[in-house]
TIGU-535700 format. One record per residue (C-alpha): residue number from 1; residue in one letter; x, y, z. Coordinates in Angstrom, 3 decimals, always signed. Example, Ala and Ser with C-alpha at 12.3 -4.5 7.8 and 13.67 -1.06 7.14 Angstrom:
    n  res        c1        c2        c3
    1    A   +12.300    -4.500    +7.800
    2    S   +13.670    -1.060    +7.140
//
This chain:
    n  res        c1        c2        c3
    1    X   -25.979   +43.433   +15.314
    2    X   -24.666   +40.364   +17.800
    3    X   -24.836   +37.952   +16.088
    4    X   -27.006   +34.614   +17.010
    5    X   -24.952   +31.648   +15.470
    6    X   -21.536   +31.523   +16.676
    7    X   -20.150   +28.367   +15.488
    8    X   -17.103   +29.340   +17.803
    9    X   -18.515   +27.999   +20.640
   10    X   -17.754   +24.503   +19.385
   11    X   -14.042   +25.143   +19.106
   12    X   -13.872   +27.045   +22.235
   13    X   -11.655   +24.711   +24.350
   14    X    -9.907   +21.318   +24.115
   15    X   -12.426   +19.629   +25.873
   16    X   -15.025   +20.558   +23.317
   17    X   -12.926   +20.413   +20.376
   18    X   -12.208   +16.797   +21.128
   19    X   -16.173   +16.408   +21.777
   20    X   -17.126   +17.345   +18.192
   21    X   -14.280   +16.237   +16.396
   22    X   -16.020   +14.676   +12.896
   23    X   -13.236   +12.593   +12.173
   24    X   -11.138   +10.792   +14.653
   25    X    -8.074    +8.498   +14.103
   26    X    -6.925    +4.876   +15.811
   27    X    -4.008    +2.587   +15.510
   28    X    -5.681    -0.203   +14.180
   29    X    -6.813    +1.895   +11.081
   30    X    -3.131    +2.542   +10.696
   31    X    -1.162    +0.225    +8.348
   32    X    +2.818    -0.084    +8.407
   33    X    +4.286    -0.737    +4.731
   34    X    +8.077    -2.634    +4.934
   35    X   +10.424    -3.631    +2.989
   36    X   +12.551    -7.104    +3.398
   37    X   +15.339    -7.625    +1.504
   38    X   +17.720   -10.633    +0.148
   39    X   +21.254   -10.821    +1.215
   40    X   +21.356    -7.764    +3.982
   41    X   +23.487    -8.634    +7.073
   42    X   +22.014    -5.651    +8.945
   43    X   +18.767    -2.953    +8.061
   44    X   +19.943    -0.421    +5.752
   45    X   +18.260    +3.257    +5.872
   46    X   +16.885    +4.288    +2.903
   47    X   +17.784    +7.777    +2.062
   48    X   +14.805    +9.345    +0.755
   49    X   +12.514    +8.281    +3.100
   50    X   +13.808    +8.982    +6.779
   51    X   +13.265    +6.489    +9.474
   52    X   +12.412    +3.748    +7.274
   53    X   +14.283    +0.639    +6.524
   54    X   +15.487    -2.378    +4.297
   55    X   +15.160    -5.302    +6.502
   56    X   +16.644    -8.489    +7.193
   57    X   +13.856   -10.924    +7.813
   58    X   +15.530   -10.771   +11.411
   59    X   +15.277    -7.325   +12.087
   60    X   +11.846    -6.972   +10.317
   61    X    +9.965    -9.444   +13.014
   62    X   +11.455    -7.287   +15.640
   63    X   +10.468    -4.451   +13.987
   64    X    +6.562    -5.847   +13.245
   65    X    +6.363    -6.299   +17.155
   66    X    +7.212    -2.984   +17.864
   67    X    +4.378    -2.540   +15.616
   68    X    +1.607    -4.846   +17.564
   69    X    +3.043    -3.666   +20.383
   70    X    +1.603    +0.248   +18.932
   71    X    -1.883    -1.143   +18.405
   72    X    -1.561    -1.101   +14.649
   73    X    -4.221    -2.864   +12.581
   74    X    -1.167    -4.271    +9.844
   75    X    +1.856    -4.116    +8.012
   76    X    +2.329    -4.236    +3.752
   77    X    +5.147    -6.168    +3.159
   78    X    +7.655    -5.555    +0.060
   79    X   +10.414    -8.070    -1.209
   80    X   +13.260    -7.323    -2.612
   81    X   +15.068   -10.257    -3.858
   82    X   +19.237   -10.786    -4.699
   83    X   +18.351   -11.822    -9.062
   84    X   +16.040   -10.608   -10.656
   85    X   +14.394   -11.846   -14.686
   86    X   +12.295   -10.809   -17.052
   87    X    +9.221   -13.198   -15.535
   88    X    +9.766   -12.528   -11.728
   89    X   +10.865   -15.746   -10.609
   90    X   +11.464   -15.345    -7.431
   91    X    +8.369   -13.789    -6.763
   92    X    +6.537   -17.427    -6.790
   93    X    +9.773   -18.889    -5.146
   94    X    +8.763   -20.482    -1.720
   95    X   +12.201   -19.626    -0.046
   96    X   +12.493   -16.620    -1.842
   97    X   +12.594   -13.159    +0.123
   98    X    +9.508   -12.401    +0.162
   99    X    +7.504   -15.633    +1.102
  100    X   +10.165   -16.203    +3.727
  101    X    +9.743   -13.463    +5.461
  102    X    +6.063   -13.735    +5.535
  103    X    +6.614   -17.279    +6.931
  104    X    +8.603   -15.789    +9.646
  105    X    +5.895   -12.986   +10.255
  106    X    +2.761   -14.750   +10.680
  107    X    +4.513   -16.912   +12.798
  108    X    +5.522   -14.190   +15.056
  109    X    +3.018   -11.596   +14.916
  110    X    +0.089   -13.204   +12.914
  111    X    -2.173   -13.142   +15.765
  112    X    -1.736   -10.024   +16.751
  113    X    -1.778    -7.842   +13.260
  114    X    -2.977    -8.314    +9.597
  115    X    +0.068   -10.000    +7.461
  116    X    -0.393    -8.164    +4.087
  117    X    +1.925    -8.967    +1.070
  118    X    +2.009    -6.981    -1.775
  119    X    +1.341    -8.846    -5.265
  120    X    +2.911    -7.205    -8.184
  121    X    +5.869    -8.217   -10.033
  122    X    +7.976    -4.928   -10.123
  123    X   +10.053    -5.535    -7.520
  124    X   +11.060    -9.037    -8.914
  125    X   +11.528    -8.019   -12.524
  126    X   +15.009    -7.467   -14.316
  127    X   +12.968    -4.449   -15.993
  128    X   +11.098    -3.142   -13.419
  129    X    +7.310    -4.001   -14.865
  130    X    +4.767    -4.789   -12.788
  131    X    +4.473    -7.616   -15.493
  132    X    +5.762   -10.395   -18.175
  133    X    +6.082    -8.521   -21.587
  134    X    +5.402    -8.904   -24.997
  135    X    +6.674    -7.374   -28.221
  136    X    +4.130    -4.317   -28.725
  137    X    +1.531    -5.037   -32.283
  138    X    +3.364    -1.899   -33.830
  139    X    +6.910    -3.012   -33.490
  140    X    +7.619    +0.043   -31.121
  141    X    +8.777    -1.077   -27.245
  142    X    +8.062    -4.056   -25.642
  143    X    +4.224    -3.929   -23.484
  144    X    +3.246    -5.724   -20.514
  145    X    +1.090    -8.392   -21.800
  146    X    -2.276    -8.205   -19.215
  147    X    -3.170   -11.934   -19.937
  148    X    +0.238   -13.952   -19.304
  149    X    +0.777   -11.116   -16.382
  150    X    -2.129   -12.822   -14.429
  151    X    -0.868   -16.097   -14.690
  152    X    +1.929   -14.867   -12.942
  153    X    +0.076   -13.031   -10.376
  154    X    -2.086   -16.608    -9.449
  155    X    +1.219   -18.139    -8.794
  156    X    +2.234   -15.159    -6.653
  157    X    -1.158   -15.576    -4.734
  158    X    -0.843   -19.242    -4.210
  159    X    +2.833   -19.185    -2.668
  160    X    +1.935   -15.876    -0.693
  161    X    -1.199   -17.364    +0.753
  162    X    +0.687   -20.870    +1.490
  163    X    +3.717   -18.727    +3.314
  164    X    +0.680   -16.983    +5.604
  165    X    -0.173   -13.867    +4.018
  166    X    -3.728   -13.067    +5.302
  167    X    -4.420   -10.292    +2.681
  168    X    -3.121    -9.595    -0.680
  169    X    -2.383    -6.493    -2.109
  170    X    -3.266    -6.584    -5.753
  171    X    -1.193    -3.625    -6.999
  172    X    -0.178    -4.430   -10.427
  173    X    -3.342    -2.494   -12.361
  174    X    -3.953    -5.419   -14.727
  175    X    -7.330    -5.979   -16.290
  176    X    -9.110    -8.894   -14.480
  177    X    -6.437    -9.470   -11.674
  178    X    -9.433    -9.723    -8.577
  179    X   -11.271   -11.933   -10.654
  180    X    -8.251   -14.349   -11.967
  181    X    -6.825   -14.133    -8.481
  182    X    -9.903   -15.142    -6.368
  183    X   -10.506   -18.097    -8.617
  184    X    -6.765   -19.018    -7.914
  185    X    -7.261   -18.990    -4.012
  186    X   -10.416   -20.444    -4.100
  187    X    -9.513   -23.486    -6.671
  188    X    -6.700   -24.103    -4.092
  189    X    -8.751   -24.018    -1.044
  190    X    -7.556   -20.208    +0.720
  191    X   -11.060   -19.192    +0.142
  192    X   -10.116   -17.626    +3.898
  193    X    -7.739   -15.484    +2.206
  194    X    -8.670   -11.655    +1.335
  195    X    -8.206    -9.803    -1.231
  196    X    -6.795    -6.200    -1.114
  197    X    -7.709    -4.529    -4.834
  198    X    -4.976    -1.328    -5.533
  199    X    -8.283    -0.147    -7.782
  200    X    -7.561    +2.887    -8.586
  201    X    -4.048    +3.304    -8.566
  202    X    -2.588    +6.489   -10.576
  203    X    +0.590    +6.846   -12.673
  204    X    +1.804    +9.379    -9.729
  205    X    +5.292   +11.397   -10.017
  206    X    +5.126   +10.414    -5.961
  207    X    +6.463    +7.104    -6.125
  208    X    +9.930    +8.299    -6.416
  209    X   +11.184    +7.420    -2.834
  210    X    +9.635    +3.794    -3.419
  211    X   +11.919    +2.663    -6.310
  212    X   +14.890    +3.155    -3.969
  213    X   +13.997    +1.407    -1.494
  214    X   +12.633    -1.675    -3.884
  215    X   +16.105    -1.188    -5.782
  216    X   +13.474    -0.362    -8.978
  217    X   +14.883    -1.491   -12.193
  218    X   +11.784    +0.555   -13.917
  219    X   +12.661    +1.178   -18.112
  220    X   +10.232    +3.674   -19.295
  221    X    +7.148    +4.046   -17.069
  222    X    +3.752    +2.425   -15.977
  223    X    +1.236    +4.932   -17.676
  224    X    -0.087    +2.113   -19.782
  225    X    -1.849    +0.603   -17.258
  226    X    -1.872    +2.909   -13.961
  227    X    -4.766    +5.693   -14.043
  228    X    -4.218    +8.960   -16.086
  229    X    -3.161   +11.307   -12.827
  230    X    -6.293   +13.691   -14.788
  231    X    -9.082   +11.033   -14.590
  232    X   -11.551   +10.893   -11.481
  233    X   -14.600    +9.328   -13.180
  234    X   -11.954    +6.231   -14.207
  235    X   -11.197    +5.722   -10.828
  236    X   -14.883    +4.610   -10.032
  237    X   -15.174    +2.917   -12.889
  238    X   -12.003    +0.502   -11.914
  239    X   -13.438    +0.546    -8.091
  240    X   -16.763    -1.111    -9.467
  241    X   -14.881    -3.890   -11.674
  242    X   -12.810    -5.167    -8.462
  243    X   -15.964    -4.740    -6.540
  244    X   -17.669    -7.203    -9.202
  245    X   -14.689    -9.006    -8.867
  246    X   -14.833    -9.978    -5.622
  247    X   -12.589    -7.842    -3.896
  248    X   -12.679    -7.752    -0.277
  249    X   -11.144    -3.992    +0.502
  250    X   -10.326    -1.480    -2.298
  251    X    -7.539    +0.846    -2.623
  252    X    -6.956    +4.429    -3.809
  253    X    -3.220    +5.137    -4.329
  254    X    -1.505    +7.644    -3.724
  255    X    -3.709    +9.679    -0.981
  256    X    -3.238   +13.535    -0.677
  257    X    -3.533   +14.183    -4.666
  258    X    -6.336   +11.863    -4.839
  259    X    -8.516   +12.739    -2.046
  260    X   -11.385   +13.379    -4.762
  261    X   -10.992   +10.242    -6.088
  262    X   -10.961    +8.466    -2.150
  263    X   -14.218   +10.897    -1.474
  264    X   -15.900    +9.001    -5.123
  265    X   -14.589    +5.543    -4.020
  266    X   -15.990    +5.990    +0.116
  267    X   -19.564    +6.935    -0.806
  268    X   -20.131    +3.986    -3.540
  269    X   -18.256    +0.884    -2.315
  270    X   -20.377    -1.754    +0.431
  271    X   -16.597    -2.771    +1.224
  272    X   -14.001    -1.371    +3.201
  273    X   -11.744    +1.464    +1.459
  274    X    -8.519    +1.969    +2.054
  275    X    -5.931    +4.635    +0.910
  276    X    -1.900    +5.478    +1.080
  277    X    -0.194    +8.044    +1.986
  278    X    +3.248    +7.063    -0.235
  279    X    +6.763    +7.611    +0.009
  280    X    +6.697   +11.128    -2.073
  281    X    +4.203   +12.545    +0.410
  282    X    +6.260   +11.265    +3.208
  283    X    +9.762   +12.535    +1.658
  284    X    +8.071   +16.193    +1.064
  285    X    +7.196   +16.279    +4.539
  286    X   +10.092   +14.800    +6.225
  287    X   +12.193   +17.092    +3.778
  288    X    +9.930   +20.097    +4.850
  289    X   +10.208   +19.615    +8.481
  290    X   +14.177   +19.194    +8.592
  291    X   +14.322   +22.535    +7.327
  292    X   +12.182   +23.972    +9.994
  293    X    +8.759   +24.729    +7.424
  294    X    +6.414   +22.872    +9.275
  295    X    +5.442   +21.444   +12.180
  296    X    +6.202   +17.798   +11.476
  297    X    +4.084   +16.231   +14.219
  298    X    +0.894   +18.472   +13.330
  299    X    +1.171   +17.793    +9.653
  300    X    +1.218   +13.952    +9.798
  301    X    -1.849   +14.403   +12.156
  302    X    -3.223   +16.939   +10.005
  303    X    -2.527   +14.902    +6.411
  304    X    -3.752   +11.309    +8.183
  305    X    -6.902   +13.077    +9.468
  306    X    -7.805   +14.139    +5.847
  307    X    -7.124   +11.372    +4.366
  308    X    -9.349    +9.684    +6.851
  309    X   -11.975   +12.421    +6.179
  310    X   -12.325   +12.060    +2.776
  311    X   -13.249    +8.584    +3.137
  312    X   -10.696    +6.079    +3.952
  313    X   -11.305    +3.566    +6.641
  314    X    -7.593    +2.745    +7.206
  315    X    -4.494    +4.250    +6.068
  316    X    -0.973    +2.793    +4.570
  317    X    +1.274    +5.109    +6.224
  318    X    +5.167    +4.826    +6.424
  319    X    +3.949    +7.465   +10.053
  320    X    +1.671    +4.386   +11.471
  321    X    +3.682    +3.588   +14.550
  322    X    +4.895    +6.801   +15.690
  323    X    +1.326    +7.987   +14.647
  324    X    -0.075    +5.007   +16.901
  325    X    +1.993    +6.156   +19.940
  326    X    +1.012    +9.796   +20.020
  327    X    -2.434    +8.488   +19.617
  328    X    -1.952    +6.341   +22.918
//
């Protein structure tokens, strides 16, 4: 028999292809993660992660330009300071690294993209926490204590927001952080300043490209307070705490393993969600591609479209400006 439905006919030629495409992709739902650091006299390549760079805050504006100049929507923004100690002090440092450099980008480019900062203490921290710690109850290694943690993170807030930072990336995974923060801000007047919650962020194997180019001084690991990589429901249930919260966008992090997770997150939240693709998914597929396995422009499209499919709204990609330009 011929048969009557041919669902072929939509994926005939380019033309229609492009007409019933379900999913489409934009710069401005593209977001640029970078990474500033103290005491560089030039950017430094990071080896694990192709194409991207340490700044100095000089090269970094340039580099943000070339990024409004693509049509992007933002760009993350990472610090990497010269001394580091137990507490993160020079996270809350006005002229420290971080703040600087946002000073120096919403200044430049302010008007023209989203100046995100990312609040967490890890890259600050002698040990590598996203936190201050605290002898554990048993006597066994030292924890990051939640409570005193979020005291540091409303200082963070209050000297990121005062530098410029339009949106802040919330990424540490301690109890109460949206809530603590947003009180923070608002006490202080930067009621105007958003709040980007990391709410379901896993203890993923695919952050290994990120702790070299934060100069990670990680002891142990994180699993006591980022997600169980085998928990979905969890992920909702830490999406609808930052949503009570008062969270403006929520995150799920990383993307490609998670993309259940993302799907959960998209069809529950009344606020935008957001995803990233990290540095592990970008390393496999840089990695892939040098050795001739893939297609390297087709799987960037391909991975960014499903991450967008499952849910996302806009996407933390270390690909958003080369993305942006074969897009244009």
């Amino acid at each position: 028999m011929t048969p009557v439905i041919r669902p072929r006919r939509l994926r005939s030629t380019p033309a229609m292809r492009r007409l019933t495409a379900e999913t489409r992709l934009h710069p401005a739902e593209l977001i640029l993660p970078m990474f500033v650091r103290e005491g560089l006299a030039a950017p430094r390549e990071i080896s694990s992660m192709p194409g991207v760079q340490q700044h100095t805050i000089d090269s970094l504006v340039r580099a943000a330009a070339e990024a409004a100049e693509a049509g992007i929507g933002g760009v993350m923004l990472f610090g990497v300071p010269a001394a580091r100690d137990a507490r993160g002090s020079a996270a809350d440092d006005p002229d420290g690294i971080l703040n600087a450099a946002t000073r120096a980008l919403a200044r430049e480019v302010g008007d023209a993209l989203v100046v995100q900062t990312d609040l967490c203490l890890d890259e600050f921290t002698d040990h590598g926490h996203c936190g201050v710690l605290a002898e554990a109850p048993d006597g066994g290694s030292p924890e990051v204590d939640n409570d005193a943690t979020l005291d540091r993170y409303c200082a963070m807030a209050l000297a990121q927001a005062e530098a410029g930072s339009a949106l802040l990336g919330l990424s540490g995974m301690m109890d109460g952080q949206v809530a603590a923060v947003r009180s923070a801000l608002d006490g202080a007047g930067f009621e105007r300043t958003a709040i980007l919650a990391y709410a379901a962020k896993y203890a993923s194997a695919f952050y290994g490209p990120f702790r070299e180019a934060v100069d990670s001084q990680l002891v142990g690991d994180r699993r006591g307070y980022q997600q169980d990589p085998a928990n979905r429901r969890e992920g909702l249930r830490e999406a609808a705490l930052d949503l009570d919260e008062g969270a403006d966008i929520v995150m799920v992090k990383p993307a490609m393993s998670y993309l259940d997770v993302l799907a959960d997150v998209a069809a529950m939240s009344p606020v935008p969600v957001w995803a990233y693709q990290v540095s592990g998914e970008v390393a496999m597929i840089e990695a892939a591609a040098a050795n001739g396995w893939i297609d390297r422009r087709r799987v960037i499209e391909e991975t960014v479209t499903g991450i967008r499919r499952a849910g996302a709204d806009a996407v933390l990609s270390y690909f958003a400006v080369e993305l942006a330009g074969w897009l244009k």
